[in-house]
N, C-alpha and C positions, 0 to 999 in steps of 0.2 A: 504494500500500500504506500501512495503517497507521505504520510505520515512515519512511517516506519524509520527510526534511525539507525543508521549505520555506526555514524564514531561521535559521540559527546565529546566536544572538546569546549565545554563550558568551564568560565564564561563568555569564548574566545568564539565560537561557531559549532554547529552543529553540523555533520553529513546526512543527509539521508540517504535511502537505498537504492530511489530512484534517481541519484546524481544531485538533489538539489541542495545547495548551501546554503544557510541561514547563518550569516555571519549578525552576532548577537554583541556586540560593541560598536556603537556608531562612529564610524570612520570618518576621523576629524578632516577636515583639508583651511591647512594653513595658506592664502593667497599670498603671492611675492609682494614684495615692495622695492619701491623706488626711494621709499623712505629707509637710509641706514638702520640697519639690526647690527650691531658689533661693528660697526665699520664696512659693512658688504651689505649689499641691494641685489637685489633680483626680480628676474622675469620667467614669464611663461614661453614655452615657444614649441606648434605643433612640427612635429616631424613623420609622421603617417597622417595625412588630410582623409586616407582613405578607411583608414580603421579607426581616427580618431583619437591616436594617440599625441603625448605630448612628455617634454621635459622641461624643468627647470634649469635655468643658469643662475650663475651666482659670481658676483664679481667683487672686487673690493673698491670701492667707493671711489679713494682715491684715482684709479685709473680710470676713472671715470673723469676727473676733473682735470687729467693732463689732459696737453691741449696733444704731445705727441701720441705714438699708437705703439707703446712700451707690450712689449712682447712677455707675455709670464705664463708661466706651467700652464697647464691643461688638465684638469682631473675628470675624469668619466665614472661617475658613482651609479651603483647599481643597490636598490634597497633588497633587504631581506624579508623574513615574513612567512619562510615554508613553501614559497613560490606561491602561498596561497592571503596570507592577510598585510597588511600594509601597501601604504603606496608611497610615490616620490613625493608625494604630497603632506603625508602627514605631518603631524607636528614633532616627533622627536627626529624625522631623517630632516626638517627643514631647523631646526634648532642645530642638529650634528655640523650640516654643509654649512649651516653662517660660522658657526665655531671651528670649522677645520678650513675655509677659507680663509677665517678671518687671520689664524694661526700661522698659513703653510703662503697667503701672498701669490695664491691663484686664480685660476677661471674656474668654476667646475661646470660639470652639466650632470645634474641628477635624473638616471630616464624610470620615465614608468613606461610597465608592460601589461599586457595583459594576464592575467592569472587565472591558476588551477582552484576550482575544477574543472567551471565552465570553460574554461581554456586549455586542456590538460598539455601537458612536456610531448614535444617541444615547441610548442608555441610562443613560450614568452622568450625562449632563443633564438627565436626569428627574427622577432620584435626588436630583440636589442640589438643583432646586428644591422638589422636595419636603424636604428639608433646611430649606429658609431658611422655605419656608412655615411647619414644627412650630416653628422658632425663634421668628417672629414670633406664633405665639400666645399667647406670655408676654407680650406687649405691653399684656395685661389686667391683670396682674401673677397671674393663676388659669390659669396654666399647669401641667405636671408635675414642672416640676423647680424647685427655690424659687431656686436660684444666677441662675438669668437672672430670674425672678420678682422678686428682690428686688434685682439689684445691674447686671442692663443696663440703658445708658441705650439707650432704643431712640429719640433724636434724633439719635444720635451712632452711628451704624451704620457699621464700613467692614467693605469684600470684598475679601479676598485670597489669593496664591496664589503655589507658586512653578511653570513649566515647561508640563504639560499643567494642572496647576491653576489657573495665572494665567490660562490660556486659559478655563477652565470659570468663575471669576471675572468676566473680562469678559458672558462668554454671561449669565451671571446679573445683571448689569448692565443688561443689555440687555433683557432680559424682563421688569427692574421695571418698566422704562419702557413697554414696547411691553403689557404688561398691563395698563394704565392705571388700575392700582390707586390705593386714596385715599393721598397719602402723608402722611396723618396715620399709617396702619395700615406701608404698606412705604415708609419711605424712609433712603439709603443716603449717606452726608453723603459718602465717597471710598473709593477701590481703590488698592491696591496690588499692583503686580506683579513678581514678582521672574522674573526673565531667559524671556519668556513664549515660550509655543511657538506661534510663527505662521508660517506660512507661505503662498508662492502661487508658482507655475510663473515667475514672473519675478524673485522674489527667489532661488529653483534657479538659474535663466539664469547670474544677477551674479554667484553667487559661486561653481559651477562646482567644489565639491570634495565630498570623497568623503562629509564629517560633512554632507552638505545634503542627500545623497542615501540616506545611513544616514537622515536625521531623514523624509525621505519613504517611505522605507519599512516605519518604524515608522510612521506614518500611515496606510497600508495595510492595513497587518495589522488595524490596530485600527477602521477603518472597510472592510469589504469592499465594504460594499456602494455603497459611495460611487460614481457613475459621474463625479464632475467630479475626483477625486482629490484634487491640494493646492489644487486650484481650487473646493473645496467650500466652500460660505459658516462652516464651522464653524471650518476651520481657517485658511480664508484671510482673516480678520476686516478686515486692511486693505482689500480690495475691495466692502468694506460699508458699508452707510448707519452712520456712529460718530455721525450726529446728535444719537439717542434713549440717547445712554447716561445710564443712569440715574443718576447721583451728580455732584456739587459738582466734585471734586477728583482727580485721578488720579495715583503714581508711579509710574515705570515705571523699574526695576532693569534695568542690561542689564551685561554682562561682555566687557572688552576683544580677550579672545580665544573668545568664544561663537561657534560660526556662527549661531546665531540671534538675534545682538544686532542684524544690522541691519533686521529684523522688529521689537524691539521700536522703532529709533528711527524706522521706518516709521510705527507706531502712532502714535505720538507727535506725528510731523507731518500725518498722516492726523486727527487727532482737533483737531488746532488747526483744519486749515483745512474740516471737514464743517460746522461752524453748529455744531455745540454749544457751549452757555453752561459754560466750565469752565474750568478752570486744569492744566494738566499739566506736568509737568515729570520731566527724565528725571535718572538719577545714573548714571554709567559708573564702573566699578571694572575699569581698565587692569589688564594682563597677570594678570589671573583669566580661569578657565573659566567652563562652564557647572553655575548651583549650589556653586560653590565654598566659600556657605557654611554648606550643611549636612556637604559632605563633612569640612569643615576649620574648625568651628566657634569655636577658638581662635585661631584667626590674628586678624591687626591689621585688615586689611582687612573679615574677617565683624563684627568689634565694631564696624566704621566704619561697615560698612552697618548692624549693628543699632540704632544709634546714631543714622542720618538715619529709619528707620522708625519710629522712637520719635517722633521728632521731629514727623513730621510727623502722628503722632496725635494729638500732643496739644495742635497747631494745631487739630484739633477742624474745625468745618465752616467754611464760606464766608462 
């Protein structure tokens, strides 16, 4: 029956059996301003007219007021959420991007995609690569929107994400490379990953508790159609060729008490020892959870990590 539930995941959403979500938390949407939040303003800007998607930008004020067209980072944020609840729009990823541009002295572009269920994998991988493609057409500087037109440097590109995002992150990594695009037009100097959602049927085995089994099960939902499960190359990214990832430099954020921190330190050593030419290195933030710092953006710990992300942008490329 219509009625009949599938997964409670109260107070966050409900599945039902015949596909429908009743997401039961009203999904705030924060609008941009042109009025400074920390020192950074931002806009809206469609990039699918045909599906009706969009992203925000976010710039620092300042570069707003020179008269020249100062060239600074490029950040491509991807939000998280299970592939299924948040969007670029809520209020903690638009609180995150004003405090990590305000911090790191870039452009970002935070994209929303479409989500699972109603959307299920790989749909909202489409989405963003269609995302970073309308990005990279400002590369001419005759783009639509004049804020990446006159002020990304598109030599200094990084891709990042935090959860199901860092995961959509890497995959977009990955398809710079394996697209064999000129990287004069695509190329991606590092990523960043904040506490990423990966998984595979033998990181379940190890650790054998309930949040590994919650986290597989939202993987589920949001991929039905999958027949390999956590075993599917999307989710299970350590069991994948990490040779072809596209970018210089990689961090990888994991959280002391995350069940999915030892996916990310998985990544980490999966990716040193595949051949690829790169540099990775991981930052553990003991006795935090998972995300802990959009939940709790003021703590000592979220400014520590905003602080080594900073850091490492504006180490710039290889």
């Amino acid at each position: 029956m219509d009625s009949d539930v599938a997964f409670d995941y109260s107070p966050r959403f409900r599945i039902f059996k015949n596909g429908r979500i009743e997401r039961l938390v009203a999904e705030t949407f924060v609008p941009p301003s042109l009025k400074p939040e920390n020192g950074v303003v931002s806009k809206d800007a469609v990039y699918s007219p045909e599906k009706n998607l969009s992203l925000r930008i976010y710039l620092p004020k300042k570069s707003v007021d020179e008269t020249g067209e100062k060239k600074i980072p490029l950040l491509v944020y991807f939000h998280g959420g299970a592939f299924i609840m948040e969007t670029a729009f809520s209020t903690i990823y638009h609180t995150f991007l004003t405090s990590a541009v305000s911090a790191t002295d870039c452009i970002a572009v935070s994209v929303d995609y479409r989500r699972a269920p109603e959307h299920p994998i790989p749909i909202l991988y489409e989405d963003s690569w269609e995302a970073i493609q309308w990005i990279f057409t400002h590369i001419t500087r005759s783009g639509s929107e004049d804020w990446l037109n006159k002020h990304a440097d598109f030599s200094n590109v990084f891709l990042a994400g935090d959860s199901a995002g860092a995961n959509i992150a890497h995959h977009m990594a990955i398809r710079v490379e394996k697209e064999e695009l000129s990287p004069e037009i695509f190329k991606i100097s590092g990523m960043i990953l904040f506490h990423p959602y990966f998984m595979s049927k033998a990181l379940i085995e190890k650790m054998e508790v309930g949040a590994m089994r919650y986290y597989e099960r939202l993987w589920r939902i949001a991929s039905p159609d999958s027949e390999n499960g956590v075993e599917d190359p999307w989710i299970n990214v350590v069991g994948s060729d990490l040779s072809e990832l596209g970018c210089g430099r990689v961090l990888v954020m994991v959280a002391g008490n995350d069940v999915l921190a030892r996916g990310g330190w998985s990544y980490a050593a999966e990716l040193e020892k595949s051949g690829w030419v790169g540099k990775v290195e991981v930052m553990e933030t003991k006795e935090e959870g998972h995300v802990f710092h959009l939940r709790n953006p003021d703590s000592d710990n979220a400014r520590r990590l905003l602080r080594n992300f900073a850091e490492f942008l504006k180490e710039g490329t290889c």
